[in-house]
Each structure stands twice: as C-alpha cells, then as structure tokens.
C-alpha positions as CSV (number, residue, x, y, z in Angstrom):
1,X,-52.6,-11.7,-28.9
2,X,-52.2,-12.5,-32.6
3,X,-54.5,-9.9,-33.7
4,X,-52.5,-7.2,-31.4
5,X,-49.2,-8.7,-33.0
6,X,-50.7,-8.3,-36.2
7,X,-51.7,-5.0,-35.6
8,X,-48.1,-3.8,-34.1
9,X,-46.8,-5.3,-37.2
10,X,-48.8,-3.6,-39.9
11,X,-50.7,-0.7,-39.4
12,X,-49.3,1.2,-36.6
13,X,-49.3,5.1,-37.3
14,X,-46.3,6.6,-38.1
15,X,-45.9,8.2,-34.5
16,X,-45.6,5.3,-33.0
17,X,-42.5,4.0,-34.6
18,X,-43.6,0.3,-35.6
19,X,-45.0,-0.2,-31.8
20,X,-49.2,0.1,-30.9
21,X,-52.1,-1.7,-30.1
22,X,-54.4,0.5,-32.3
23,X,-54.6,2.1,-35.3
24,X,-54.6,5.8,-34.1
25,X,-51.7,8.2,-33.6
26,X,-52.5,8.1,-29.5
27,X,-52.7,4.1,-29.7
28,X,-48.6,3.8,-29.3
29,X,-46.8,1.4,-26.9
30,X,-44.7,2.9,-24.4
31,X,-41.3,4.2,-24.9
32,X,-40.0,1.1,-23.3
33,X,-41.7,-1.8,-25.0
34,X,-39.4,-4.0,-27.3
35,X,-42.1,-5.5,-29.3
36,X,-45.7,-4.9,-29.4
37,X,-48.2,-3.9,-26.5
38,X,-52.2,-4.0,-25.1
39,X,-52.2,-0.6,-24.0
40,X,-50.0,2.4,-23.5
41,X,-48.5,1.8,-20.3
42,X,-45.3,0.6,-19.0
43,X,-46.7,-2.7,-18.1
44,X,-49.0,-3.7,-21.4
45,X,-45.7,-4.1,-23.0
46,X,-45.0,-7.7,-24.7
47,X,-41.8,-7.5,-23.5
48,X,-39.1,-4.9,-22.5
49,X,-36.8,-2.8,-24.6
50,X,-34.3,-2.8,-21.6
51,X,-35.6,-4.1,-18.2
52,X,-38.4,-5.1,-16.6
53,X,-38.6,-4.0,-12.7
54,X,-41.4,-5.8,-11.2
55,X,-43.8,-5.5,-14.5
56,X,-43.1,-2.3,-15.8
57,X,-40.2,-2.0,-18.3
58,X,-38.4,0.9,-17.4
59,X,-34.5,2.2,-19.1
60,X,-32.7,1.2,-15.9
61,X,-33.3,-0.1,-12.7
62,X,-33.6,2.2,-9.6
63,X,-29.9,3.1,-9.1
64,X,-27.9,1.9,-6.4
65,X,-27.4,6.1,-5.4
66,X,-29.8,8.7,-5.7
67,X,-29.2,12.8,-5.8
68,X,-30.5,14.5,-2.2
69,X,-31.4,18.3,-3.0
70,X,-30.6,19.3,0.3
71,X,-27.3,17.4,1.0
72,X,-26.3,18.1,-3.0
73,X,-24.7,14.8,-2.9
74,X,-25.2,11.5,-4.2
75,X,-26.9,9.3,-1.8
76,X,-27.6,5.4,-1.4
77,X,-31.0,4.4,-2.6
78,X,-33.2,2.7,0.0
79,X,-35.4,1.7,-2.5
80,X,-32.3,0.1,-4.9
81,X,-32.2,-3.0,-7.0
82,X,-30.3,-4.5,-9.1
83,X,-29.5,-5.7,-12.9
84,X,-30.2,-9.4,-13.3
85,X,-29.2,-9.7,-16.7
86,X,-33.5,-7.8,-17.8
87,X,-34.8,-8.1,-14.6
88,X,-34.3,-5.4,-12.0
89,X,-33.9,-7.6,-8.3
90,X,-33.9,-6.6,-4.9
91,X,-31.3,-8.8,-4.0
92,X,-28.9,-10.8,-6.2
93,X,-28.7,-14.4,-6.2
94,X,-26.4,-16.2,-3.4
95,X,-23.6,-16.9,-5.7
96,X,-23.9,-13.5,-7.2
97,X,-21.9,-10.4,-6.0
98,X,-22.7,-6.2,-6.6
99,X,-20.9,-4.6,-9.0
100,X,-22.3,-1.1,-9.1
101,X,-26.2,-2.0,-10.3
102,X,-25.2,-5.3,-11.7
103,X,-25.2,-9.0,-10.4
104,X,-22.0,-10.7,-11.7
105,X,-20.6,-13.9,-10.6
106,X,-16.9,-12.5,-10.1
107,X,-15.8,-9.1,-9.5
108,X,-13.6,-7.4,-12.1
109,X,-9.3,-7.6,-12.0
110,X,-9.3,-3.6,-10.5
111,X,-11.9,-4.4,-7.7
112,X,-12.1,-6.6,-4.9
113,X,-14.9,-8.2,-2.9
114,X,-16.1,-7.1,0.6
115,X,-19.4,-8.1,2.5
116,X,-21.1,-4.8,3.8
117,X,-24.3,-4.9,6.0
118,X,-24.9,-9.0,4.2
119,X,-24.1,-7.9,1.0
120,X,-21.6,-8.8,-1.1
121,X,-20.1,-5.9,-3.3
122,X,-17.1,-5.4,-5.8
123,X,-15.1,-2.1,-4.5
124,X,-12.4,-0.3,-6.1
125,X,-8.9,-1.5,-4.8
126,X,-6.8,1.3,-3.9
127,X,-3.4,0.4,-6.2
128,X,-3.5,-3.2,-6.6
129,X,-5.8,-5.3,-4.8
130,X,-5.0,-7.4,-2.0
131,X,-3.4,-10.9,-3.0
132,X,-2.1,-13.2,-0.4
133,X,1.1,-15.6,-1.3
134,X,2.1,-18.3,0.3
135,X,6.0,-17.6,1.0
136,X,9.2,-20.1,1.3
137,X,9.5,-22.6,3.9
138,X,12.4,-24.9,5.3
139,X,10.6,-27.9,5.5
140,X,10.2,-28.2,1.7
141,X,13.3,-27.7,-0.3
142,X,12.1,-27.2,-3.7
143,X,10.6,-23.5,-1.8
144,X,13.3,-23.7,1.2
145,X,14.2,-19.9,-0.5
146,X,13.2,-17.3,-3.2
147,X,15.0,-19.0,-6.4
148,X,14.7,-18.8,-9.9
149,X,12.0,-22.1,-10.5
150,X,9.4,-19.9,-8.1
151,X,9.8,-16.0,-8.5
152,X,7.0,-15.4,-10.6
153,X,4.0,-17.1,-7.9
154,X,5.0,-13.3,-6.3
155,X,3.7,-11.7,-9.1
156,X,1.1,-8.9,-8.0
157,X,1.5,-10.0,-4.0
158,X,0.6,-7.7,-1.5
159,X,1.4,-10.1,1.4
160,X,3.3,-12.7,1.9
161,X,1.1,-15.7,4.5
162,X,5.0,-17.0,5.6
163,X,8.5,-16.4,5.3
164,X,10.8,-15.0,2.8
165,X,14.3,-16.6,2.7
166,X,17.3,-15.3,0.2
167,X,19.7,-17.9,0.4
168,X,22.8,-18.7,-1.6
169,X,21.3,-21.7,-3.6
170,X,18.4,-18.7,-4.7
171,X,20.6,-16.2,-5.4
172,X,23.5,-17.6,-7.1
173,X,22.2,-21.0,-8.3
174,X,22.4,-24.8,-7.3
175,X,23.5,-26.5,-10.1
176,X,23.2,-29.9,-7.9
177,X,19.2,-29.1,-8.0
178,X,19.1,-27.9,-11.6
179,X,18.5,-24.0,-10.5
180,X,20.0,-21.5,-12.1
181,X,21.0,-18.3,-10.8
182,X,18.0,-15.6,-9.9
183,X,17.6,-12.6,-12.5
184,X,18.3,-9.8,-10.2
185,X,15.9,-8.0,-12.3
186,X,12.9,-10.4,-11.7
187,X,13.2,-9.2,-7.2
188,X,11.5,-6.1,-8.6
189,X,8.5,-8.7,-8.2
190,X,8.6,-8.0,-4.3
191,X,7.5,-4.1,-4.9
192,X,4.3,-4.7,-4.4
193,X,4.6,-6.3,-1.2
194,X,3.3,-4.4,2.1
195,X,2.9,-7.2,4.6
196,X,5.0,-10.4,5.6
197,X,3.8,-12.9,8.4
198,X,5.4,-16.1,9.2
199,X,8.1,-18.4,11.2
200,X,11.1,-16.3,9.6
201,X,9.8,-13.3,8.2
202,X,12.5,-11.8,6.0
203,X,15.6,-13.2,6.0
204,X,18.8,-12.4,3.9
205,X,21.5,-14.6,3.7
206,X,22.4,-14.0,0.5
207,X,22.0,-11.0,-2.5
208,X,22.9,-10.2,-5.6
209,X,25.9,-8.3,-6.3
210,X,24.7,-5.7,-8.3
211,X,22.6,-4.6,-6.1
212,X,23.3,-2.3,-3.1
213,X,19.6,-1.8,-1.1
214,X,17.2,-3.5,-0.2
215,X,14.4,-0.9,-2.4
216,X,12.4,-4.1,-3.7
217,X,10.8,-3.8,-0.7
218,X,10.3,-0.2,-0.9
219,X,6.1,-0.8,-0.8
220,X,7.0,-3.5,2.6
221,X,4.8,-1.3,5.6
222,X,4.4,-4.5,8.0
223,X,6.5,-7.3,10.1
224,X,3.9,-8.7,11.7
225,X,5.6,-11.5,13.9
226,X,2.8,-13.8,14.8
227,X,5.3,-17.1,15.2
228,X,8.9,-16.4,15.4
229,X,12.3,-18.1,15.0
230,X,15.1,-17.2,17.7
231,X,12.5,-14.1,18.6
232,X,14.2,-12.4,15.3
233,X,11.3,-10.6,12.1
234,X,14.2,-9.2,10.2
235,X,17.6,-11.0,9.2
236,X,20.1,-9.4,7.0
237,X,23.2,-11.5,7.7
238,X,26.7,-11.1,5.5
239,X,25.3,-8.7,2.7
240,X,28.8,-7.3,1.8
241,X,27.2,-5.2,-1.3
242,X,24.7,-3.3,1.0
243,X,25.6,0.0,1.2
244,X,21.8,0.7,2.8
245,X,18.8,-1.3,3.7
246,X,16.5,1.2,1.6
247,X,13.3,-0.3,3.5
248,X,11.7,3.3,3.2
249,X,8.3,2.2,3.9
250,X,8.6,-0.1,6.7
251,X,6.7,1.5,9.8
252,X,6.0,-1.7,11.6
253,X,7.5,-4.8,13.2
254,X,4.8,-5.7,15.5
255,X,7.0,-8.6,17.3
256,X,10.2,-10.1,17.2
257,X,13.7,-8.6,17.5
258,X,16.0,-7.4,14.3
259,X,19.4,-8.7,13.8
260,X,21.6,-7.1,11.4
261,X,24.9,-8.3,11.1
262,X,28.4,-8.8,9.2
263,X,27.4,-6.4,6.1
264,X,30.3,-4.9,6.2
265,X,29.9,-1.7,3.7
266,X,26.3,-1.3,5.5
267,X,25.3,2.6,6.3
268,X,22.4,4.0,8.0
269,X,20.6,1.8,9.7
270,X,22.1,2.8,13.2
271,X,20.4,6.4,12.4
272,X,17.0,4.3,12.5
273,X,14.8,4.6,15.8
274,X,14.2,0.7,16.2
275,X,12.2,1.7,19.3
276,X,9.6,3.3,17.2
277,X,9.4,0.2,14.7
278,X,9.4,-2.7,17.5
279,X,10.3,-1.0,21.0
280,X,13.7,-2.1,21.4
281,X,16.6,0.6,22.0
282,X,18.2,2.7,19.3
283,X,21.3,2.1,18.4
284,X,24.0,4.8,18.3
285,X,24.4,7.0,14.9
286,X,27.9,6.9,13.1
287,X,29.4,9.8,12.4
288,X,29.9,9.5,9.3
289,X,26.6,9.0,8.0
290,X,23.9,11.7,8.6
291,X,20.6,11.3,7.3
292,X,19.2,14.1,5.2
293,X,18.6,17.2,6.8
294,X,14.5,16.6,6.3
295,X,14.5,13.4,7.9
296,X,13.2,13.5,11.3
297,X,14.9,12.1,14.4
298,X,13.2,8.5,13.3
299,X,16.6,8.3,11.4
300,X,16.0,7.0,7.7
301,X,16.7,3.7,5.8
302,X,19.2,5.4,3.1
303,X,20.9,8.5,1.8
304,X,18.4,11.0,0.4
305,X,15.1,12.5,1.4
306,X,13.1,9.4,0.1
307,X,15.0,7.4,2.6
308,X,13.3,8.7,5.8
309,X,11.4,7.1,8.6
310,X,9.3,10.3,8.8
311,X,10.0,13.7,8.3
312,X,11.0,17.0,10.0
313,X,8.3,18.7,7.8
314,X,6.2,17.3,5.2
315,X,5.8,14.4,2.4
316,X,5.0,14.2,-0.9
317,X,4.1,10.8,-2.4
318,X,6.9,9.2,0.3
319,X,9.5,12.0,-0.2
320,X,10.1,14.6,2.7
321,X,9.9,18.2,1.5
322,X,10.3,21.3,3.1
323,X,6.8,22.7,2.6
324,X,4.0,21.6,0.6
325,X,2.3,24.0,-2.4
326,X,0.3,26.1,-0.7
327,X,0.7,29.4,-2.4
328,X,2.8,28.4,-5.7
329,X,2.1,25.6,-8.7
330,X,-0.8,25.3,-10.8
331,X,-1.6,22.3,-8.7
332,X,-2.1,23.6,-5.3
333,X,-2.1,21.3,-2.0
334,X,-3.4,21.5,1.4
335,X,-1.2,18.8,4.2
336,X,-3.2,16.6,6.5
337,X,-2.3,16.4,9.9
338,X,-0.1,14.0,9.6
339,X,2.0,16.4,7.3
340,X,1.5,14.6,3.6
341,X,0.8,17.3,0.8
342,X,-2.3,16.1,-1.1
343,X,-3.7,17.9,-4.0
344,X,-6.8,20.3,-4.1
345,X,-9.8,19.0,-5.5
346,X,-9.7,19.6,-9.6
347,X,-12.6,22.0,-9.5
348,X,-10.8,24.3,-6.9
349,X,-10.0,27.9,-8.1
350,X,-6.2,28.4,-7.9
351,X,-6.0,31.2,-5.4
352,X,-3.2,33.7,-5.3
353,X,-2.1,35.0,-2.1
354,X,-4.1,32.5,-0.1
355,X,-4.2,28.9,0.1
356,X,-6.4,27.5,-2.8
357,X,-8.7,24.4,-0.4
358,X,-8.6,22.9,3.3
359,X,-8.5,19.6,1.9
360,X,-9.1,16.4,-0.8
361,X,-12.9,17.2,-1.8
362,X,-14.8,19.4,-3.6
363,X,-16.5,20.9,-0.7
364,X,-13.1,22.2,0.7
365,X,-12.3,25.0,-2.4
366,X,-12.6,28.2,-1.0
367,X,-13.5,29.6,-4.7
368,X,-14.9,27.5,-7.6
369,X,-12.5,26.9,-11.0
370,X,-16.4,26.1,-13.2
371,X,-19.5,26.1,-11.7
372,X,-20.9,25.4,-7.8
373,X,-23.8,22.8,-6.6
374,X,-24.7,23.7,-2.9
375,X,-21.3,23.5,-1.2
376,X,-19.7,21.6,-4.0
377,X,-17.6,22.4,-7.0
378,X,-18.3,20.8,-10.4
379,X,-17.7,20.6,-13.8
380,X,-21.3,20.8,-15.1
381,X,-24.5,20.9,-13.2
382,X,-26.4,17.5,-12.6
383,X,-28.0,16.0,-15.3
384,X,-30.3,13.5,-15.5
385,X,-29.6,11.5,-12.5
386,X,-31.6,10.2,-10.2
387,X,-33.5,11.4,-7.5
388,X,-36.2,10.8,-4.5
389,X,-38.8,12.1,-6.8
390,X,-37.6,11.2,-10.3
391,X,-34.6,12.4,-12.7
392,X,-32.6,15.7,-11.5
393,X,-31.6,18.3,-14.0
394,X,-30.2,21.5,-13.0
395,X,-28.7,24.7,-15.2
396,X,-26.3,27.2,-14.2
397,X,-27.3,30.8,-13.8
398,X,-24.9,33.9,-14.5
399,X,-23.0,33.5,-11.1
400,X,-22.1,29.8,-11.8
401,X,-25.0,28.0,-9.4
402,X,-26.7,25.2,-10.5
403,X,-30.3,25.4,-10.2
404,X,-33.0,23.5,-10.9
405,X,-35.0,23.1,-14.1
406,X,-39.0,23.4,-13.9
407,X,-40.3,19.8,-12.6
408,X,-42.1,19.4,-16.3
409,X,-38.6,19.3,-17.7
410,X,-37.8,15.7,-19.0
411,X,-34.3,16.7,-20.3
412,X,-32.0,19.6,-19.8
413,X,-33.0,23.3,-19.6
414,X,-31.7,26.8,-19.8
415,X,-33.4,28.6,-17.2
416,X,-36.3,28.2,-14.4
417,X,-39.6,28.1,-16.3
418,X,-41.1,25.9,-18.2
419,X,-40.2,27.3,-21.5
420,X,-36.9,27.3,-20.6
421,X,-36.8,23.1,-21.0
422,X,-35.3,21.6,-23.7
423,X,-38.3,19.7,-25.6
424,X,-37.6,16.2,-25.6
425,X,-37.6,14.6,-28.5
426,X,-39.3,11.1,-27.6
427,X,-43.3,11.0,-28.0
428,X,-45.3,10.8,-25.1
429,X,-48.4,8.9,-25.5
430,X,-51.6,9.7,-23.8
C-alpha cells in the first residue's frame, strides 16, 4: 500500500489528475476515488470522493425516485438507499428518520414526521405543520383563561388538546394576581388554529373592546366535542362589541350544542344552518341582516362574501365568487367538484376561447406553454436523473417533445445519434 500511495502521490500521468496506481496514462483511479487506488474500478479506490454504496464509491446513492420511460413520471426506487453521512444504507438507523435520501436524527421546521409502510419519513407540511397545545383549564388558575402571562405557548398551534376560556380576569387584567390586561393584538396568535377538543371548547365570556368578530379564529375548521360541559362546544356569552362571530372556516361541531347569548349588537349568526354544523335546528334569519348574495343557504358567519358557510357558486382561497377564470386572466383555473377555483398547472398554454386545463397537474393542460414529456408539460426535458437502467437524458425536437438521447450519451445531447451527445468532459479510464 505504501508503494501504491507513493505512486498516486508522485508520478501519476497528467490524465489522471494526481489519482493512479501506475505510471501510464490508462493506469488512473476512477472518477470517484478521493485518494489513491489499486486498480481502475469503483471499488479499488482507497477511499471515496462522495460515497461508498456497498464497496463501490459512486456520486450519490441510488435515489429514493427513479424516471419510468413508459409512465414519464418519477417513480419510487425499489432498489433505494439512503445517505448515512458516506455510506449509502438500505435502511436508516432506529433513531434515524428519511429526509428525502438522507438519514437525520430530526426532521426539518417546514416538514413533519409520518411512519409509512415501517418507515419513518420527514414530509412537507401543508402551511404550518401540525402542533398540539395544551389549552386553559379551571382547575388550575394561573391557566383557568387565555391571559396575558400565557398567550405566547399558542404560538404556531394548530390544535388546541383542551379548552379555550376568555374571561374577564384575561381580557381586562387582574391586578389581585399581578396580570395585566391582554394585547388585543397578541389573539392574532389563535389564526393558526383549526381544531379545539376539550371539557369547554371555546368559551367567551369576555373580549376586547376593540374588536368586533371573532376572525382570530378565521383558520378554526373543527369542534370536536369529545367530553362536554352542560352538553355546550361553543359559548359566546355577553360580547356587547360583536357585531358578527366571523368564524368563516368553521365546518364542524362534531358534538355538543351552541349557546349564544346576551351579545346584544350581534348579527348574523341566525342566517347560519346550525343543522349542517352539529344537527340541531336553524334558527330563524332577521330581517335585517341578509347575507351576501353568494352565500349559499348555509347562511354565513359575517357581512361580506368571505363570511359564508359555503357558497351559491364557487370559491377562491375562502372567498365565494361568481365564477372562477375559465376563459379570462393570464392565470387560468379549472373548479373541483366541490366548486373551489384552483389554478392551471404553470406549464399549461393559456387558451383563448376554451378553457386552458381540467385540473391541478401537468398532465391536465390541454396545450403545452414549453415543451411536452409523454402526457406531461415541462419546463425542460429530463436531465440526468435517474432511471431503471442508468441516468435519463432527453432533448426536445422541433415540435417540443422530449426524446431520448443515444444510450452512449453520458451528459446532455442535441439530437438522436450518437454524435449528437454532448462529449463529456470527465476521462474514462480503460
């Protein structure tokens, strides 16, 4: 081994870029060696320039997703593994999750962990991810309500394992107890709530002033009523500045009954269909206070089309609108059946006269805005990634279909043949 080192180190020819086991030009270490070799292949290297996958040193491990020429999609890999700091793995250690092709101990802030077939994996949260708080409780009064000492433990909570109570002593202050009065700016904390379970759910005694709606809890989807107190989920009790509740997500209050009471400038809740929320009877609208005209008989939480419990028509990002943009904007939409207005795929051809995709992918475009893989639009034909039988590249021809490059092509090309690859510019030995 020393006189192989020695070798490496001294008297390699220039071809081989300070890396060989011999003095000729075809006596070069492999691409992927870090530091000196016995031979020319992938697995006489002393060690590995970036990882080592069961001998052979290799640039990555075999990805986690691989390209399928008949599907034209990206695929997972039977044959995966995984980065363990150099080594490529076939499983990560216990106290390891997947990030992508990586082992790491914790997954990253904007992904959360999920087990899938045994595995643990780190996956994208949609908006925020998931964190459970604990909420306020009657049996412990330095949390008994929502106050000023614990507002910020809601930071970033998506659900609430408990009860919310707004009380006067949060709200306004109990200078017996030391607590001052509640920024009403700081219950913008509760917008990224969208579930509550507990003994009380949410109850509001008490609110500031200033405020007239309960929109903090715009993002609030879910009462879930697994334990309840006098069978009531909701309380909003002696709220004289209401003027609406302005809960415009809320679509479920799974048990328990609502009781809304002495908030005296209070509007619209009587247009709301309680039976659809928790299967109790509607109350009676007042005359006086319509909803807007493309709110649906659901009623709505509020003045304005943002305030509805569903609409006539369609939705935009939780707004009703009369029709989505089918045939006008240069970002066209397609509605699901549901009736939200989504936006076409980025790679759709803005159509005129027609309607521009039949929905969110880039296999529903009826015309392409760049180039086309199989059924799929793209920006630019695949390009080095992987596949069953080694790395994929593909060129587009004069119609704007990717096709593939000639199997001898080890980088991109610009037509069929094999003249028509790009030459590579690393040496291959042998």
């Amino acid at each position: 081994i020393v006189d192989s080192l020695t070798v490496t180190k001294t008297v390699c020819a220039p071809q081989c870029s300070g890396r060989c086991f011999g003095r000729n030009p075809s006596e070069c270490c492999h691409v992927e060696c870090a530091g000196g070799c016995t031979g020319p292949k992938d697995t006489d290297c002393f060690a590995c320039r970036n990882f080592n996958n069961s001998g052979s040193c290799v640039p990555q491990c075999p990805q986690t997703v691989i390209y399928n020429r008949l599907t034209y999609r990206m695929e997972p890999n039977p044959n995966a593994k995984y980065q363990y700091g150099s080594i490529c793995v076939t499983q990560c250690p216990k106290i390891f999750v997947v990030d992508g092709s990586s082992c790491v101990s914790n997954c990253p802030s904007n992904k959360m962990e999920v087990e899938k077939n045994g595995v643990k994996t780190c996956e994208p949260c949609k908006g925020l991810c998931p964190k459970v708080c604990h909420g306020t409780s009657w049996t412990d009064s330095n949390s008994e309500t929502v106050d000023a000492r614990n507002i910020e433990s809601f930071i970033n909570c998506t659900k609430i394992q408990g009860s919310l109570n707004f009380l006067v002593t949060g709200i306004e202050g109990d200078a017996y107890n030391k607590v001052p009065p509640l920024d009403p700016e700081k219950l913008k904390i509760f917008n990224t709530v969208e579930e509550i379970t507990g003994v009380y759910f949410l109850n509001i005694q008490s609110w500031p002033a200033s405020m007239s709606d309960l929109s903090v809890f715009s993002n609030l989807q879910t009462i879930q009523g697994r334990k309840l107190y006098k069978s009531y989920a909701l309380m909003v009790v002696k709220i004289n500045s209401l003027t609406s509740l302005g809960l415009r997500s809320l679509q479920n209050i799974n048990d328990g009954a609502v009781y809304i009471k002495g908030n005296k400038n209070l509007c619209y809740h009587d247009t709301v269909n309680w039976t659809r929320l928790l299967g109790s009877r509607p109350q009676k609208l007042k005359e006086k206070h319509v909803c807007h005209p493309l709110c649906s008989s659901d009623g709505c939480w509020g003045p304005g089309p943002d305030q509805c419990v569903s609409c006539k028509k369609y939705s935009r990002g939780g707004t009703c609108v009369p029709d989505c943009m089918f045939l006008t904007g240069s970002q066209r939409e397609f509605a699901t059946k549901s009736g939200e207005c989504l936006p076409c795929h980025p790679e759709c051809k803005v159509q005129e006269g027609k309607e521009t995709c039949t929905g969110p992918v880039s296999n529903k475009c009826l015309a392409c805005a760049s180039l086309k893989d199989g059924p799929h639009c793209v920006s630019m034909c695949p390009e080095g990634v992987m596949g069953q039988e080694g790395t994929i590249f593909k060129y587009p021809d004069k119609e704007g279909n990717c096709k593939p490059c000639h199997n001898n092509c080890t980088q991109r090309c610009t037509g069929p043949g094999i003249g028509d690859c790009t030459i590579s510019s690393r040496y291959i030995s042998g």
